[in-house]
N, C-alpha and C positions, 0 to 999 in steps of 0.2 A: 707803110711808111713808119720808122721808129724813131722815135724821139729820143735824144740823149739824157742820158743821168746828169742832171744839176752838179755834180761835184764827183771828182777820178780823182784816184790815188792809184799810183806806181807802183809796188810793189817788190817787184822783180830785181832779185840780184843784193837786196836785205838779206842781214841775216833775222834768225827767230826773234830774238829780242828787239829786234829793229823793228819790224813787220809791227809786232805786238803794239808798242807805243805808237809807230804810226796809225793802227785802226784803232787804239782809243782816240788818238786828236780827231781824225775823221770822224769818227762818232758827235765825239763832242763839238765838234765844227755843226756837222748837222743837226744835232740839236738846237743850236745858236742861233743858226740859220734857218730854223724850219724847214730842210729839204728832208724829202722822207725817201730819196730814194740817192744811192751812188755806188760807182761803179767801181771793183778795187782788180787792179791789173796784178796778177801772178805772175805771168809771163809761163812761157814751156819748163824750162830747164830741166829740173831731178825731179819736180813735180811734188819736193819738201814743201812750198808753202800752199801750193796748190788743194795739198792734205791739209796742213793744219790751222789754216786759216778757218774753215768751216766749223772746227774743233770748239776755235776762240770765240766765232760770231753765235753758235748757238747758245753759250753759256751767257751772253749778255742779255741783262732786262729788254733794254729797248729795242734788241734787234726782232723785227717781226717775221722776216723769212729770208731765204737767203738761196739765188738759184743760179747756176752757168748760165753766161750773159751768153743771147744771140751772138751768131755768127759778125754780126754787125756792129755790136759793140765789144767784140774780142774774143767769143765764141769761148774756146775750152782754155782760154789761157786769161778769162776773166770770170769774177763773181760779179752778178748785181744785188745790193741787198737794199730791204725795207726798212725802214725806223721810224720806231713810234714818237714821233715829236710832241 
């Protein structure tokens, strides 16, 4: 049985700079909020953010690991990451 991420972001259909400023507010939301974990939707499409989202999340302090969400929570058209609160 798998429990849901406290907090999803959409992502899908952004462009770059869109994407970008949306996972600092997410960041920042959870740190705010003390959630240490959420879930960020890529979606399928060209598989652009798919790549460079991963790019962004490892160069951040707080993010602690970052892995394709099960099948359950979006499988290969979602990230789930960690944050250091």
């Amino acid at each position: 049985m798998w429990l849901h991420a406290p907090i999803k972001r959409n992502l899908h259909g952004l462009t770059r700079e869109q994407a970008k400023l949306e996972l600092a507010a997410l960041i920042q939301t959870c740190e705010k909020e003390h959630l240490y974990c959420a879930s960020v939707m890529t979606g399928y499409g060209t598989y652009t953010l798919k790549r460079q989202i991963p790019r962004w999340l490892v160069q951040h302090p707080k993010v602690r690991v970052l892995h394709q969400a099960p099948k359950e929570w979006g499988g290969e058209a979602a990230i789930l990451i960690l944050i250091d609160v």
